[in-house]
N, C-alpha and C positions, 0 to 999 in steps of 0.2 A: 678818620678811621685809623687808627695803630697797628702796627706789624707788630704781630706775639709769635715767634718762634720756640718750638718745643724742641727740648737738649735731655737728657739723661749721660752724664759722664760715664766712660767708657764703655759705646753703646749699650745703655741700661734699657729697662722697661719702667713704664707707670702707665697710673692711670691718666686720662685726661682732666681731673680735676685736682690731682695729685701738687700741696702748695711745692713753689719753687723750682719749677721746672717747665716753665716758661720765661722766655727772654726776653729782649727787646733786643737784637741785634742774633744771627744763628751762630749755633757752635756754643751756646752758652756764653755771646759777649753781651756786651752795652745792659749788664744786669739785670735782675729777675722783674718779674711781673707778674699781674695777676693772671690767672686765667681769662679768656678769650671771652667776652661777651657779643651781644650781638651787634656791639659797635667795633670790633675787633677781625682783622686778616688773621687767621689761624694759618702759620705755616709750618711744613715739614719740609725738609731739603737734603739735601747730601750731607748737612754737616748735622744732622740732628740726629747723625748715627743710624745703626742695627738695630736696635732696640724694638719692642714692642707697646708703641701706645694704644691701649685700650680705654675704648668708651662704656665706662662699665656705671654709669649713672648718667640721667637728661644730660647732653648738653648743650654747648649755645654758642654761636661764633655768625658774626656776618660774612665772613666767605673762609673756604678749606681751601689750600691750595697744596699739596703734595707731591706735584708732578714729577721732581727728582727726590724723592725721596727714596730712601734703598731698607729702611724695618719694614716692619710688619703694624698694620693698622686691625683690632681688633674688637672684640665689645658683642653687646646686645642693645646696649641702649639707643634712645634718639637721639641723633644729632639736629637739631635745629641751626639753619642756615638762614639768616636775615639782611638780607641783599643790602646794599644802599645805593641809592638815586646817583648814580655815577652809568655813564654809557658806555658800556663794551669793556667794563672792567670783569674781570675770572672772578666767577663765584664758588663755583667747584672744581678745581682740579684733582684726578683721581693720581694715585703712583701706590711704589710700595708693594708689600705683599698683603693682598689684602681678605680677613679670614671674617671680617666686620659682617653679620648680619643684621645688623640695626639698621630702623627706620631713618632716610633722611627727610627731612621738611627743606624746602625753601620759598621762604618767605621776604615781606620786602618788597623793596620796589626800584631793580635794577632796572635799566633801559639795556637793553639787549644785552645782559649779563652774559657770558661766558661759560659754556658747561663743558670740558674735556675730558674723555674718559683717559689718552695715552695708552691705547690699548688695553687698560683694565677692566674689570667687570664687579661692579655692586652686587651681591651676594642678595640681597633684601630686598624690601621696597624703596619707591622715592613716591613724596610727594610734594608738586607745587600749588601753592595757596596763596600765590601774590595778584591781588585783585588789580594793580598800579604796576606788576612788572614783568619785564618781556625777557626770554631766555634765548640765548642761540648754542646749541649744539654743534659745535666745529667739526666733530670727528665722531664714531661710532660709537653710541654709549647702553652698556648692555645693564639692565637690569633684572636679575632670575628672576622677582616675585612681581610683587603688584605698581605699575605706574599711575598713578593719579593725578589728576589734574582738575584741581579744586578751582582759582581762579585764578586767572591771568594768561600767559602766552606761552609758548615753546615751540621751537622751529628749528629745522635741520635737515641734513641730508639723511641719516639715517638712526634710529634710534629699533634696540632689538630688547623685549618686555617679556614677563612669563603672562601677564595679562594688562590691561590697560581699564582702567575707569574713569568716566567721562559724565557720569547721570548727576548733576547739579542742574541748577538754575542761574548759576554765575557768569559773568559774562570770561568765555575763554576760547580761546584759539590755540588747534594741536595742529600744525604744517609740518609735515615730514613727505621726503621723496619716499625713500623705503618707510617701511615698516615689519620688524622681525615678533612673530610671536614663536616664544617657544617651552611655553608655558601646558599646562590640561586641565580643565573642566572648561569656562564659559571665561574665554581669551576677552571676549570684549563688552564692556557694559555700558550701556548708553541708551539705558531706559529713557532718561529725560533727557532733549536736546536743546530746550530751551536756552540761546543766546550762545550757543555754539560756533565755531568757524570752525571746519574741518578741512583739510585739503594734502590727502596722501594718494599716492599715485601709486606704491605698489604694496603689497603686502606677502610675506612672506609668512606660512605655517609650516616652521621645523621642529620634530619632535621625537623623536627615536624610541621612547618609551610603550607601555601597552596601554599606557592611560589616557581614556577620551578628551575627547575634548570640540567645541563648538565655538562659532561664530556668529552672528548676523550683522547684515547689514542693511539699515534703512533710513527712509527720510532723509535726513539733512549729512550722512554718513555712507561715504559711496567712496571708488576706488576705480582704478583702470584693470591692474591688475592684480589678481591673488594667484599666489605661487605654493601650491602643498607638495612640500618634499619633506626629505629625512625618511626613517623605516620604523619597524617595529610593528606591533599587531594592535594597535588602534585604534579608535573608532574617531572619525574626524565628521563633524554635522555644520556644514555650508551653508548660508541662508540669504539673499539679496532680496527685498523687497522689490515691486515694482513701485514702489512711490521713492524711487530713488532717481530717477529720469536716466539714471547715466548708470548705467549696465555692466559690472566685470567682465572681461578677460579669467577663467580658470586654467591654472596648465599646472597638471599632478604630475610628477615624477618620484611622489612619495612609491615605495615599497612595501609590501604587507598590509593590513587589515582594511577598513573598507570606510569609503564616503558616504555620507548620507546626504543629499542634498535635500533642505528643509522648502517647503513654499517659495520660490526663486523666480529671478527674475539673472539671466546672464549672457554676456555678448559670445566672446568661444568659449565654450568646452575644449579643451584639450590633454586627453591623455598620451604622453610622453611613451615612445616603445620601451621596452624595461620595467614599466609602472605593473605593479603583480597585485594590484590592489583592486578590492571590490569597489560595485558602485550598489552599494542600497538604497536604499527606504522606499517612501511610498507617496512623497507631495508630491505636487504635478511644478513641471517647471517648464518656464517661458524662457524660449534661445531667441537671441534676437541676431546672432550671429552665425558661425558655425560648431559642428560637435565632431571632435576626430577620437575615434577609440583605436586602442594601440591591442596589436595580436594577446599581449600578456596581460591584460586585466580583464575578469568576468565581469557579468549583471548578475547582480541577484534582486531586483529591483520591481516596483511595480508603476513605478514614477509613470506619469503620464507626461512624455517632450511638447512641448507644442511652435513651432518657428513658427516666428509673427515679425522677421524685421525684413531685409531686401538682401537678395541673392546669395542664397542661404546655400548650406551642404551638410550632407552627413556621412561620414565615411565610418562606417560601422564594423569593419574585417569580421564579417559574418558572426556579430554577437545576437544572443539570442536577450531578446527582451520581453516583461512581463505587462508590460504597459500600453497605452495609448501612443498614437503616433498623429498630431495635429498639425496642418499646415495653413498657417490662417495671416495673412498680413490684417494689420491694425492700422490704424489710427492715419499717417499719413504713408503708411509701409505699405506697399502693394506687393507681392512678394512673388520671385521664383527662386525655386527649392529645387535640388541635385541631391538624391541618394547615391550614392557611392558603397557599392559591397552589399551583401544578401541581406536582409532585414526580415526577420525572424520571431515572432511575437508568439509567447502561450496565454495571452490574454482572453482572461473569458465573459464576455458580455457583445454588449451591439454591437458598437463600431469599434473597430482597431486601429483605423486609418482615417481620419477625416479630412480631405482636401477641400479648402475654404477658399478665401480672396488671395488665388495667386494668380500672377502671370503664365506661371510657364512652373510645371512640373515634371521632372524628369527620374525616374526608378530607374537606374543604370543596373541593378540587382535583383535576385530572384525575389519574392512576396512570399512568403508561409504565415499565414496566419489561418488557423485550423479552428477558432475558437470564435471568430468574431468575424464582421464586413467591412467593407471598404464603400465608404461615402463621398462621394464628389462633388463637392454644391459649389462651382465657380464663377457658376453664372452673373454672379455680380462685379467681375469683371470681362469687358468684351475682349471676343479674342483670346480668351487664355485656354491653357494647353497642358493638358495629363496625358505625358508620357508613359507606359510599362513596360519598358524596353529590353525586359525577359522575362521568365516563366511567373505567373500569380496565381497562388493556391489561396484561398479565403472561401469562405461562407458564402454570401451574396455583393455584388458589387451594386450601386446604387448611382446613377450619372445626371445630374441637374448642373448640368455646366458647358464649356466651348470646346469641343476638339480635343475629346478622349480616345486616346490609341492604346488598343490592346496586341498583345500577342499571345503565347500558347497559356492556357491559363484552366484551372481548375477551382470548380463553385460546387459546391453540396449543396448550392441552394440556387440562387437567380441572378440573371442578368438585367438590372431591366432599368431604359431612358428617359430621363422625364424629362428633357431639355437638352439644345448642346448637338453635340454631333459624338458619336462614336464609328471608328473607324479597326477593321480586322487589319493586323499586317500581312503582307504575302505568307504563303506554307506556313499559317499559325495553327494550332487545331483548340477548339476551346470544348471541351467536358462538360457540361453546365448539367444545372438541372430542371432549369427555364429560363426562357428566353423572352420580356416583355417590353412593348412601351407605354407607359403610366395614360390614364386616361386626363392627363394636364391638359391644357389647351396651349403649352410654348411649345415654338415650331422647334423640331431636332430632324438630325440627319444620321440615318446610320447605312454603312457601308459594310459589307461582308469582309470583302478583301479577295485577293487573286489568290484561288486553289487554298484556300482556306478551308478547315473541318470543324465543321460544329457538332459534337455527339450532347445529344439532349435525352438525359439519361433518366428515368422515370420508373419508380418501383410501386410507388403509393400514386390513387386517381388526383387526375389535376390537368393543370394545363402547362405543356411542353412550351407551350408557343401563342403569345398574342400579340398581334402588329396590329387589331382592327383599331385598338386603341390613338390615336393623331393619324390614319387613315379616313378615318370617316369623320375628323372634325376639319381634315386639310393642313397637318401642321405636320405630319411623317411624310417626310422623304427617303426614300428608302431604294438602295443599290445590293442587287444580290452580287456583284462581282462575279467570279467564278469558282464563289463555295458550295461547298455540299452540307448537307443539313443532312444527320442522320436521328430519325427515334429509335432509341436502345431502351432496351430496360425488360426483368423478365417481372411480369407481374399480368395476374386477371383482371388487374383494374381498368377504367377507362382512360385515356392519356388523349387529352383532347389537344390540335394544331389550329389557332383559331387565324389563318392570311390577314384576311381583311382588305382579298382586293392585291396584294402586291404580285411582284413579277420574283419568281426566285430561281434559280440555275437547277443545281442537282439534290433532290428528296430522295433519303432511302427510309424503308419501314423497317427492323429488324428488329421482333420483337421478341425473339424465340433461341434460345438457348437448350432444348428438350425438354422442358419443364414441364408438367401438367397440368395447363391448364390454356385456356380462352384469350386471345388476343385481341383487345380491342383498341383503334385509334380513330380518334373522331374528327372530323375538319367541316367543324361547327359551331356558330357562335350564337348569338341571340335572333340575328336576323340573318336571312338570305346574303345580303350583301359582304357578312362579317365572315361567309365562307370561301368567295368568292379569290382566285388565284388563278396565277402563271405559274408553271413547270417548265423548264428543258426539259428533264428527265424526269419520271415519277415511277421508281422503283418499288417492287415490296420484295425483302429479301427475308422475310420470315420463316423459320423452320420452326415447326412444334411437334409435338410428342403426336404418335398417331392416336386417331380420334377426336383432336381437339380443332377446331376451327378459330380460323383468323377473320374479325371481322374490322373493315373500313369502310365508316359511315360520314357522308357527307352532307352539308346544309340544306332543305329543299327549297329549292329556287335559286341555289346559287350555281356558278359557271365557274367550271375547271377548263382551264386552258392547257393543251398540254402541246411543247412545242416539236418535239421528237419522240420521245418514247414514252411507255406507261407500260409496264413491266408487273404484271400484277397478278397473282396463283402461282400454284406449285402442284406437283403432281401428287404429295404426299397428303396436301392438308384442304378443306375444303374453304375457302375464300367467299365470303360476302362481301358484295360491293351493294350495301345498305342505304338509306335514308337514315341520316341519324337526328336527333334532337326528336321538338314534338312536328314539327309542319308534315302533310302531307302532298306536298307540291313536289313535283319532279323535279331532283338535280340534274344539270347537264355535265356533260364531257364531250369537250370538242377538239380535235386534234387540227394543229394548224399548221402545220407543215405536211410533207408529202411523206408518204409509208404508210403500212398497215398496223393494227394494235391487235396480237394474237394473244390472249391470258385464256391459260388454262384452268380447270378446276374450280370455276366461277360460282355463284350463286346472286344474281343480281335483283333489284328490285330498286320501282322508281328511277332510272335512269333514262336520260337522253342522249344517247350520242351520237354524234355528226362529224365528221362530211360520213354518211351513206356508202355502205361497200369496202371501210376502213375497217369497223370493229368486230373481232371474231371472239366468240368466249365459245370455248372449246371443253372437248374431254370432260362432259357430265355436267353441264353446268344446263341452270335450270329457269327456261324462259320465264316469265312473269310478264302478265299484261301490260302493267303499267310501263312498259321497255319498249323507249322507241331507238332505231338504227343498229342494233345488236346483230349481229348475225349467228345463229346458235347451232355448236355440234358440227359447222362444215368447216376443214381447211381448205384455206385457198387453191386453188389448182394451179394459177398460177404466180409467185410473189411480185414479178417483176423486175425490172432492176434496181428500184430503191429496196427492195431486201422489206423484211420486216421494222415496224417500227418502235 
C-alpha cells in the first residue's frame, strides 16, 4: 500500500481528484502521484496546508488518515474506503475542519482496522460493508446521519449516530459500551436479525429538537440501559419486546414533550426530578423491576403497568393514571410489590387493580379508583399478603387469595371473600355497599378488627350482607372483633342481612333520614338456618317521617341470639318485628345474658322469645297469637340492679 499525501502550494484548495496534487512524501516532497486508489494511505497532515480539499466526485482510497491536519475537508460525494488485511493498522483518521457531507463506505478486509474521530464529527452518513473485516473504534465517533452496518464487524467504547441500520442477512457484529442517538424519526432499524451479534450496554436518546422520533427493541437486540435526556417538545416512542429475555433499565431526564412507551417489556422506570416530560400512549407494559416518577412530569396515559419480576416498587409522588395496575409474578418470579405515594387511577372498566401471584403486597398510599375494582387472586401462592395500609376508595374489591388487610376504605359497590383471609385494621371504618362471602367451597377467614366501622350503605333492594355463604358449607371462619356494623341507606326498598349462623359484636339499624317512606330490613335467607345469629348489641336507631313504619323481618325458624341488648322502637314510628321471607314457622329471640329487653312502639308477629319475664313491648304494641314470652303494655315495676337490657 503507498502513502499519497495531498499539498496544494500556498495552502491552496482542490478537488480530490484534481491531477498533481498528490505526493509521495508531505509538503509537496518526494514528487507527484496519482491520485489515491483503493490500494492507497490517502493522507492530510500539518504540512498539506489550510487549504480546502473537496470531495466533489466518487472517490476511492484504502484508508483517510487526517488527524493533524489543520484545512478544511469538504464535498458531497462518496468516499470509498477499502481497508487492507493488515491488523490494527488506521483506516479512518478524522482532523481538520470538516464541512464534508458525503457518504463514507468502508469496505475491505482490515483485522481490527483503526477508526479515530480526534474529537471531530462526520456530518453524513458511514457505511460498513466489509464481510472479512473487523473495525475498532478507539475514541468517540459521532456520526449526524445514518450508520450502517452491512457486513462485518465494529466495536468500541462508544460510538454517537442520528440513526443506526442493522436489517440484513449478513453475517455482522455491532459491540459498543455506549450508544448515542441523536438523530428523529425511527433511530433504529433491525427488521431482520438474521446472523447478527449485538452487544451494547447503554444507550443514550439526545435530542433537543421538536421532532419525533422512536426506538424498538427486540429478539436478538437488547440493552442494560437507555438513557432519554436532552429537551425540546418531542415525541419520543420506547419499545422493548418481551422476547428479548434481558429487560432495560429507563432513566428520562429529558425536558419537555412526552414518552410513549410502545408494547414493553422494562427492568426500571426511572424518571429523573427536573424531567417536565409527559408519559403517554396506550400499550400495556410489563416492569420487571422498579418505576420511580419524579414530582415534575405528568401521565397523560392509558398504558396498562403490569410488575411480574421479584421485589418490585413503585413510587408514584401522587400521579394520577389512566390505566390498569397488574401485579402478577411469572415464570420463575414470584413477586412482592411496595407502592410508595397515593396511586390514583380514572380508568374506566372492571378491574383497575389486579393482584395476582405475589408474595407479599404492600399500598403504603391512598387507592382512588372511582371507575373500576380491585381483584385479589393470590391464592396460588401460600401465605402471601395484601397489604392497604391507608385509605381505598374503588368500586368493588374482590379477595381469592392469603391474608388480605384492609383499613378505612370506601366501595360503591361490595366487599366480598372467596378464599384467603381478610382481616379489618384497629379504628378502620369501611363505607361499603355489601358485604359477602362467595358461595366457593375454599376455606377463608375474616376478621372484623378491634372497634372497627362498617357502614353498609343501601339505596336500591338487595343484600347488605351475606356470610350464610362458607357458613353452611364449613369453610368461613369468621371473627366479629369488636366492630360494629351499621345498615344506612334512606330508601323503601327491602335491604336484606342474610348471618348465616355467625356471632357478630355491635348491629345498628339506621334507616331513616325524614324521608317518606317505609323501612324495611330483612335477616333472611333461604333457609331458617341462613338467619340464624349472635349479637352483643342489636340496636335500631331508625327515625322516619311521621306515619311511616319501620319494618324488621326475620327468618322463620331461625334463632337470634342476643347477648346484652336489643334496642328496638321508637316512640315516633310504629316498628314491626315481622316474619319475613315465605315460611310460617316462628322465629325465636333469646336473650342470653342477664337484663331486661324493653322496646317501645312494637307490632310483633310470629315470635318466640326467651328466658320468660325479660321481654317487654310496650307503649301500643299489638299482641298477636302466634307470640310466645312477650310481655305486652306492662312496665316493669321493678328493673333491678342489672338496669334494662
Amino acid at each position: 500500500m503507498a502513502a499519497k499525501y495531498w499539498y496544494v502550494a500556498g495552502n491552496g484548495s482542490s478537488n480530490w481528484n484534481t491531477s498533481g496534487v498528490w505526493f509521495n512524501g508531505p509538503g509537496g516532497t518526494g514528487g507527484t502521484t496519482t491520485t489515491p486508489t483503493a490500494s492507497d494511505d490517502a493522507i492530510l497532515d500539518s504540512a498539506s496546508g489550510s487549504g480546502t480539499l473537496t470531495i466533489a466526485a466518487t472517490s476511492t482510497c484504502g484508508s483517510l488518515r487526517a488527524s493533524t491536519f489543520t484545512g478544511t475537508i469538504a464535498g458531497i460525494s462518496v468516499l470509498n474506503i477499502v481497508s487492507m488485511p493488515l491488523t490494527g493498522a488506521t483506516v479512518l483518521s478524522l482532523g481538520g475542519t470538516l464541512t464534508y457531507t458525503g457518504l463514507i463506505t468502508i469496505s475491505g478486509s482490515a483485522t481490527n482496522g483503526v477508526i479515530l474521530a480526534n474529537g471531530k464529527t462526520h456530518n453524513a452518513s458511514i457505511t460498513f460493508n466489509a464481510p472479512s473485516g473487523s473495525f475498532i473504534f478507539n475514541d468517540l465517533f459521532i456520526c449526524r446521519n445514518v450508520f450502517t452496518l452491512t457486513a462485518g464487524s465494529v466495536s468500541g467504547a462508544s460510538v454517537s449516530v442520528g440513526s443506526l441500520s442493522l436489517s440484513n442477512s449478513n453475517v455482522r457484529r455491532f459491540e459498543f459500551t455506549n450508544l448515542y442517538f441523536s438523530g428523529s424519526g425511527t433511530l433504529l432499524s433491525i427488521a431482520t436479525q438474521t446472523n447478527l451479534t449485538w452487544a451494547v450496554s447503554n444507550i443514550y436518546i439526545t435530542n433537543a429538537t421538536a421532532n419525533s422520533k422512536s426506538m424498538a427493541l427486540s429478539n436478538l437486540v437488547y440493552c442494560n440501559n437507555i438513557y432519554i435526556q436532552g429537551s425540546g417538545a418531542s415525541s419520543t416512542v420506547i419499545s422493548s419486546a418481551a422476547s428479548t429475555g434481558i429487560f432495560p433499565n429507563v432513566i428520562i431526564s429529558k425536558t419537555d414533550g412526552t414518552l410513549n412507551f410502545g408494547t414493553s417489556s422494562f427492568n426500571d422506570v426511572t424518571y429523573i426530578e427536573g424531567s417536565t416530560i409527559s408519559w403517554a400512549g396506550s400499550s400495556p407494559i410489563t416492569i420487571y423491576g422498579n418505576v420511580t416518577l419524579c414530582n415534575s412530569m405528568s401521565i397523560i396515559t392509558s398504558n396498562s403497568l403490569t410488575f411480574s419480576g421479584s421485589s418490585q416498587t413503585l413510587t408514584t409522588f401522587n400521579k394520577t393514571f389512566t390505566g390498569v395496575l397488574v401485579v402478577n409474578g411469572t415464570g420463575t418470579f414470584v413477586n412482592d410489590f411496595t407502592l410508595n405515594g397515593n396511586y390514583t387511577s380514572t380508568y374506566v372498566g372492571t378491574t383497575g387493580i389486579l393482584i395476582g401471584e405475589v408474595i407479599e403486597t404492600n399500598f403504603n398510599g391512598d387507592i382512588q379508583l372511582n371507575n373500576a375494582s380491585i381483584s385479589i387472586n393470590t391464592g396460588v401462592v401460600a401465605g402471601s399478603f395484601v397489604n392497604f395500609n391507608n385509605s381505598v376508595s374503588t368500586i368493588n374489591i374482590g379477595v381469592s387469595g392469603n391474608n388480605v388487610s384492609l383499613g378505612n376504605t370506601n366501595l360503591s359497590g361490595g366487599l366480598t371473600i372467596n378464599s384467603g383471609s381478610l382481616s379489618i385494621r384497629q379504628n378502620s371504618v369501611l363505607n361499603i355497599n355489601s358485604f359477602a362471602s362467595s358461595s366457593t367451597v375454599n376455606i377463608r377467614d375474616i376478621f372484623l378488627g378491634i372497634d372497627t366501622i362498617i357502614n353498609l350503605t343501601r339505596t336500591t333492594s338487595g343484600s347488605a350482607w351475606n356470610t350464610t355463604n362458607g357458613i353452611a358449607q364449613g369453610v368461613l371462619n369468621f371473627n366479629a372483633g369488636t366492630s360494629t356494623i351499621n345498615i344506612i341507606g334512606q330508601s323503601d326498598s327491602e335491604v336484606t342481612f342474610i348471618p348465616g349462623g355467625i356471632a357478630l359484636y355491635d348491629l345498628n339499624i339506621n334507616r331513616g333520614n325524614g324521608g317518606a317512606y317505609n323501612a324495611f330490613t330483612g335477616f333472611y335467607g333461604s333457609t331458617s338456618s341462613s338467619g340464624n345469629a349472635t349479637f352483643r348489641n342489636f340496636r335500631d336507631l331508625t327515625k322516619l317521617a311521621p306515619g311511616f313504619a319501620n319494618y324488621i323481618l326475620f327468618q322463620g325458624g331461625c334463632t337470634i341470639n342476643i347477648q346484652d341488648t336489643f334496642e328496638v322502637g321508637n316512640t315516633n314510628n310504629l316498628t314491626y318485628i315481622y316474619l319475613g321471607g315465605t315460611s310460617t314457622v316462628s322465629f325465636n329471640l333469646v336473650k342470653q345474658n342477664q337484663g331486661l329487653v324493653i322496646c317501645p312502639n312494637l307490632r310483633i308477629n310470629a315470635s318466640n322469645a326467651s328466658p320468660s319475664n325479660t321481654w317487654y313491648a310496650i307503649s301500643g304494641s299489638i299482641d298477636d297469637p302466634t307470640n310466645t314470652g312477650w310481655i305486652f303494655n306492662n312496665i316493669p315495676r321493678r328493673l333491678g340492679s342489672l338496669g334494662v337490657g
